[in-house]
N, C-alpha and C positions, 0 to 999 in steps of 0.2 A: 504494500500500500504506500502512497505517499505520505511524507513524514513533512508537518513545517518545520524551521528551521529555528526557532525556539519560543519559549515561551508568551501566552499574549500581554504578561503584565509583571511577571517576575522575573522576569531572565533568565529560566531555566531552558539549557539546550533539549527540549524535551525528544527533538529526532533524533540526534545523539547519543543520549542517556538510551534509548530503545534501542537502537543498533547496537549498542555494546550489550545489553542486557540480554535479548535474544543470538549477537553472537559469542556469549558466555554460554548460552542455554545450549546451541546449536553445534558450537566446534567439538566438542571430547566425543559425543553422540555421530557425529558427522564423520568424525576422522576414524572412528572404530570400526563404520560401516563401509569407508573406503578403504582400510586393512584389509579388513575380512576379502571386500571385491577382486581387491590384487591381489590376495592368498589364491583363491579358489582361481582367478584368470590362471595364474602360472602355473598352479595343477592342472587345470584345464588344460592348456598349451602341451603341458608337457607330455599327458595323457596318451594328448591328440598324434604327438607325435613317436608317442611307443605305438600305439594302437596300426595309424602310418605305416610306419617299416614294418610290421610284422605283417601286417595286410600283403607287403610288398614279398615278404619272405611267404606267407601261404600262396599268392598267387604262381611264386618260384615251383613251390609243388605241388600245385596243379599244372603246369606248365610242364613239368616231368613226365605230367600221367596223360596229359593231351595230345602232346608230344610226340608221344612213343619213344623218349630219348634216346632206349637201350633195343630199340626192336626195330633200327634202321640199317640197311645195308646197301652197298653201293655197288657198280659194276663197272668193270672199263674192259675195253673192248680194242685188238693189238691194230683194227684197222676201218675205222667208221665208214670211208667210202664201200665196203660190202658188208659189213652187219651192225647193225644200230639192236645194243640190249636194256632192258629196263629192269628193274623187280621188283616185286614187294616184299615186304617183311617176312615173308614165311621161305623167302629163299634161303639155300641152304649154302653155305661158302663150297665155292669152288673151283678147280680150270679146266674150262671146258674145250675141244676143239673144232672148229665148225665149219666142214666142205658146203661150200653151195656150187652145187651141180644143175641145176634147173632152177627159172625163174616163171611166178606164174603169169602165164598171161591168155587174153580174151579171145573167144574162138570170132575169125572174121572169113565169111566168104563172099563171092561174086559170081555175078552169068559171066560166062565166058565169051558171050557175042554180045554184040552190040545190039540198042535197038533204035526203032526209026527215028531218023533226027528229027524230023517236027516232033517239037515239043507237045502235041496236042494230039498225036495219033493215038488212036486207042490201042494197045496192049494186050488185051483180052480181057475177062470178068468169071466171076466165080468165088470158091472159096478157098483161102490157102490157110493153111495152118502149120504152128508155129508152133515148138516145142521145146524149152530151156529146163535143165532140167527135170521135177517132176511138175511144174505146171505147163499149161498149153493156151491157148487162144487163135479161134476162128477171126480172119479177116475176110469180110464180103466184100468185092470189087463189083460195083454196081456198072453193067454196061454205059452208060451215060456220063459214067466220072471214072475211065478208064484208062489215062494216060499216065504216063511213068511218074508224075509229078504227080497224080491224084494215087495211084497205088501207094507212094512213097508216106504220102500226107497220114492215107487213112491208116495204115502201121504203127506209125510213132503217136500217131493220137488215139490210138484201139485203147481204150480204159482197162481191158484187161491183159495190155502187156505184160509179159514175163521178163522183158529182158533184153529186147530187140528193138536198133538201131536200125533203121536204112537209111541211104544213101547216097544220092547220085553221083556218078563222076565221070566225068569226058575226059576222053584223052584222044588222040589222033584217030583212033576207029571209031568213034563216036561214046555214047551216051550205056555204062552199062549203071548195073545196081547191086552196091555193097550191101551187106547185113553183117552186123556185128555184136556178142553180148554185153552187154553193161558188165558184167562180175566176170571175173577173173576163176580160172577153175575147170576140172577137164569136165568136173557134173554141170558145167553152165555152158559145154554145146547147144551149138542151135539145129532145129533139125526142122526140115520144111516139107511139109505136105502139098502139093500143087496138083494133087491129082482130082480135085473138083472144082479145078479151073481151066478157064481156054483160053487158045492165043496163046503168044509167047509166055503169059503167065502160067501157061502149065509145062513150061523146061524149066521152073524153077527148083523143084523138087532137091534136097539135099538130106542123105543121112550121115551123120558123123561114122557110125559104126563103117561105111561103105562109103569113103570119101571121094574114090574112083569111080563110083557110081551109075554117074551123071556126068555126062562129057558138055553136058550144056552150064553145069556149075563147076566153081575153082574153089578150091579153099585155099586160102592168102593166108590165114595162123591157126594153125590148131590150137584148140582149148587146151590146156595146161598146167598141172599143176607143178607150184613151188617144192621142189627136192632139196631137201641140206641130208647130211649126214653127222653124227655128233661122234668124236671118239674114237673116228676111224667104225662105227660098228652098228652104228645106230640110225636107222635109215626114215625121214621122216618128212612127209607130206603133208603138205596145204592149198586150198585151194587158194588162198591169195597169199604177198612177201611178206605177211606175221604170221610167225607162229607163236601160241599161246601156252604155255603152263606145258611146254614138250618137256621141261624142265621146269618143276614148283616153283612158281613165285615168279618165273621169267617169262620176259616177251621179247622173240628177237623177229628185227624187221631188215630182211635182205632187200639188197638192191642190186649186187652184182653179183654174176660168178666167180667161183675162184677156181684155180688152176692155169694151164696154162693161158697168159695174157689173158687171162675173164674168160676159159674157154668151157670153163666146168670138166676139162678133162686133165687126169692124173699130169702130174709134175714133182720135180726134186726141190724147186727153188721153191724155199720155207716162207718167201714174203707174200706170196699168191696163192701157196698151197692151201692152206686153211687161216681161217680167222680165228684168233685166242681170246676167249673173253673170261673174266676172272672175275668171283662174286665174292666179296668180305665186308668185314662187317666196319659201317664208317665212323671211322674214330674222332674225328671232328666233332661233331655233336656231341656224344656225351663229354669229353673234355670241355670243350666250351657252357654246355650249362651244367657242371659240376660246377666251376672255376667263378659264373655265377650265383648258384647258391652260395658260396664261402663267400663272396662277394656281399652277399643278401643279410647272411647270417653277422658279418663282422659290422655292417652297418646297424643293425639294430644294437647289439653290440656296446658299439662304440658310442653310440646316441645316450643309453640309459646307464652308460658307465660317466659320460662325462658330465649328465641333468643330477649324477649320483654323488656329485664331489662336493668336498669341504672345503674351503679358501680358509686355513690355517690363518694368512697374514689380513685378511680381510673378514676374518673370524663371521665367515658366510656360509652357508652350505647352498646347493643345488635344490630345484622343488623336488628331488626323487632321492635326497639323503632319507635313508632310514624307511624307505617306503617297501612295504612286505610283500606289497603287489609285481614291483616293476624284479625285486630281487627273485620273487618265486619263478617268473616267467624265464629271467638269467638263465637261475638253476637248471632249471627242468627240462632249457634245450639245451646247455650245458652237457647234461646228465645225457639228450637223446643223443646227441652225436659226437658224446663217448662210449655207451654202454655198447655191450653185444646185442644184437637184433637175427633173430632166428628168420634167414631168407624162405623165397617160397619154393626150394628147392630142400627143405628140410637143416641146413648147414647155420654154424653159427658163423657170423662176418661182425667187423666193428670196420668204422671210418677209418680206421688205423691202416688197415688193412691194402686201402686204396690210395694210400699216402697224405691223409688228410689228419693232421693232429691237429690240438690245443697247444699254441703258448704259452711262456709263463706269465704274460699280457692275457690269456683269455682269448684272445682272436684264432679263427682257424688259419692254416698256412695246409698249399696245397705243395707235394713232393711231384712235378711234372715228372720227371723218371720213373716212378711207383706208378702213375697212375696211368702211364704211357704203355708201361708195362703187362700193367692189369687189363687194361682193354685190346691189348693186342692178343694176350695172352691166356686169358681168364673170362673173358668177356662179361659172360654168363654169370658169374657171380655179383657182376656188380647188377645186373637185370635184378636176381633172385632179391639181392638185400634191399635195394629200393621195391622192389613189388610183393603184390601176395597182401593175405590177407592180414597179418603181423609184421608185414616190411615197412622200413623206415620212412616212407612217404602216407602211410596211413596211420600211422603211431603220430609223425608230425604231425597233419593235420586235425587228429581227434585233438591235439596237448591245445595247438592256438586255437582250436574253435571254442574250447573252454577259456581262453581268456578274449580274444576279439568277437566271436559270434555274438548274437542277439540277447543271449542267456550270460555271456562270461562274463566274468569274472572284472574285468576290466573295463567292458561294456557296462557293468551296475556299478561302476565306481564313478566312472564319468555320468553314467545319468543321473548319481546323488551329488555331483558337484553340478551339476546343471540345475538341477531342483535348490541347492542351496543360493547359487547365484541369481534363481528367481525371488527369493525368498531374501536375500537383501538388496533385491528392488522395490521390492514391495516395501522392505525397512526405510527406505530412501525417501521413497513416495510417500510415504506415513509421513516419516519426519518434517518433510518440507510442508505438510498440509498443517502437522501440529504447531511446526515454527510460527505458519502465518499467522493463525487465533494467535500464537503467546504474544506476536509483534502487534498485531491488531489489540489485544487489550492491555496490555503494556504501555501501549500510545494514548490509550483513552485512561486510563488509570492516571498515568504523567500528568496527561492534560487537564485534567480535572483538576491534579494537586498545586499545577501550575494556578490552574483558576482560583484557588481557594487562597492561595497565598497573594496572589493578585488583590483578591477581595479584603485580605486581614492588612496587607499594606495600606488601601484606601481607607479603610476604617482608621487604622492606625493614625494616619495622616491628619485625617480631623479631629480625633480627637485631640492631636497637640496644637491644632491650627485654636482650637476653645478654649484648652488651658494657656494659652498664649496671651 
């Protein structure tokens, strides 16, 4: 409220005398509750940023289990220009060696005579049918829309194609007609019925089985299937250049032959003879996010070791001095990624093991040598120790979900510093509302004693002005 700036007859400063009176009433009460506020802010802060990094550390492993860290393997291959390989995780290490002798490709034939060079003569009519495969499809050639260009059209737009391409193509004898399969494959011949058709439409006739057949049609490629050989021993067909799971977990995609000069036939010289491809298990990965969890774990770490210090010369301590919470959570993944942990392989393993120890700092340090070692050599155990239903990625995640999940531990410590920090706003807001009545009647109280002495002056006054 506004205050005048003194008395109306006595000279008493009565806004002043109120201002101090209420900032007497108002500071010890005031300053207790901005304590308290800064107390609980810097637990808060400091919480937020245990809570943080451990977040950061659980997502580390999940990230293990997302990952498939320990269930990746790689392949290379001694010459990409003729075999391109891939694998999945269930590939088994290995060297494999891989002749390609045949490459597949799409059966293509042609009439062997030309037909009439006007574009628009008719050809004949009827029905030809058409066979890839195990499906088929009748094409009607309507006499009226019977030229090489209308026979060609109604083919490739029959809605029940199987497979077939025509054609046209000129060359110096004129105007003949290709057919060719979409797929690749010796089961994706084409074979053509033309015997319930007329006019030159009925020399189209072709059976793959009898490719000689018909002197009136050529076959330009035979249908084909891709041949590799694995091991020198192992003989294996496709209808198209991938082959799938011919090897668990693999996929190898040819493009060339090998042997002599690409010829797919036998040879001495070892750079064309076969292609080498070799499947092991890729060690980059799990070293890189091992090297990150130690990473993960020394920053949490290092965060509630140094919120946890004492300034000796500044006779201060950290908000996380003496705090049972931040010290439990230390402990207990202290404890997990020193103890033995039974893999899911039945075996006991500790971090030790994979050259990852404790300092006498408390931080982990990773032994690249040991761990080089182990995954080159061992692989499998570090799988087993991290998985399973007792492995150290499920063990972690139960310990932090008890202290950062919805329920933990750490999560009800921050919600009752949240609740307190409401609760001295509320004190705040009280107090400013009680401050105003005290200044509000404080002022009127003043002013009244001002008034009164105002009035005992006057009186006073005359009465000496009469004895005078």
């Amino acid at each position: 409220m506004g205050l005048s700036a003194s008395g109306l007859g006595s000279g008493l400063d009565v806004a002043g005398m109120t201002q101090q009176l209420v900032a007497a009433e108002r500071t010890p009460k005031q300053q207790r509750l901005t304590e308290q506020m800064a107390k609980v802010e810097v637990s808060l802060s400091a919480y937020g940023q245990i809570k943080s990094s451990a977040s950061g550390l659980q997502e580390m492993f999940e990230k293990f289990d997302e990952d498939d860290v320990f269930d990746n393997n790689q392949v290379t291959t001694s010459n990409r220009d003729f075999v391109e390989a891939s694998v999945e995780s269930n590939a088994q290490n290995g060297r494999y060696s891989i002749e390609v002798k045949a490459m597949a490709q799409s059966h293509r034939l042609a009439s062997a005579n030309s037909f009439d060079a006007d574009p628009n003569a008719k050809i004949g009519s009827g029905d030809l049918v058409f066979t890839v495969g195990d499906k088929s499809m009748t094409v009607n050639i309507d006499p009226n829309q019977s030229s090489l260009k209308d026979v060609v059209t109604a083919i490739n737009k029959a809605k029940d194609n199987p497979g077939v391409t025509a054609t046209i193509m000129t060359d110096k004898d004129g105007a003949k007609i290709v057919f060719s399969s979409s797929k690749t494959g010796k089961e994706n011949s084409v074979k053509i019925d033309a015997s319930g058709a007329t006019g030159e439409l009925s020399k189209l006739s072709f059976d793959p089985a009898t490719p000689d057949g018909n002197a009136e049609m050529k076959q330009i490629q035979p249908a084909q299937d891709a041949y590799i050989v694995i091991d020198g021993f192992s003989h294996v067909y496709s209808d198209t250049n991938k082959f799938e799971d011919v090897l668990e977990g693999v996929t190898l995609d040819v493009s060339k032959l090998t042997g002599t000069t690409g010829s797919g036939k036998p040879t001495d010289d070892e750079d064309v003879k076969n292609v080498i491809i070799e499947i092991s298990n890729d060690t980059s990965k799990p070293k890189d996010a091992i090297n990150q969890l130690v990473e993960s774990y020394n920053g949490l770490f290092e965060m509630i070791e140094e919120q946890s210090k004492f300034d000796v010369e500044k006779k201060k301590g950290g908000p996380l001095v003496g705090d049972s919470l931040a010290n439990s959570l230390l402990g207990q993944l202290r404890s997990l990624f020193n103890n033995p942990i039974t893999g899911s392989d039945g075996k006991t393993y500790q971090m030790s093991d994979f050259g990852i120890t404790t300092t006498r700092e408390g931080v982990l340090e990773v032994d690249d040598e040991i761990l080089e070692e182990t995954i080159k050599d061992n692989y499998g155990s570090l799988s087993a120790f991290f998985y399973g239903d007792e492995g150290f990625l499920k063990k972690a995640d139960k310990l932090l979900e008890g202290f950062i999940g919805s329920e933990g531990s750490l999560t009800n410590r921050e919600n009752s510093l949240k609740s307190e920090q409401e609760r001295i706003e509320d004190g705040m807001t009280d107090l400013n509302e009680r401050m105003a009545a005290f200044e509000a009647r404080t002022y009127k109280q003043l002013t009244a004693m001002d008034a009164a002495i105002a009035k005992m002056n006057t009186e006073l006054s005359t009465m000496q002005s009469l004895l005078m």
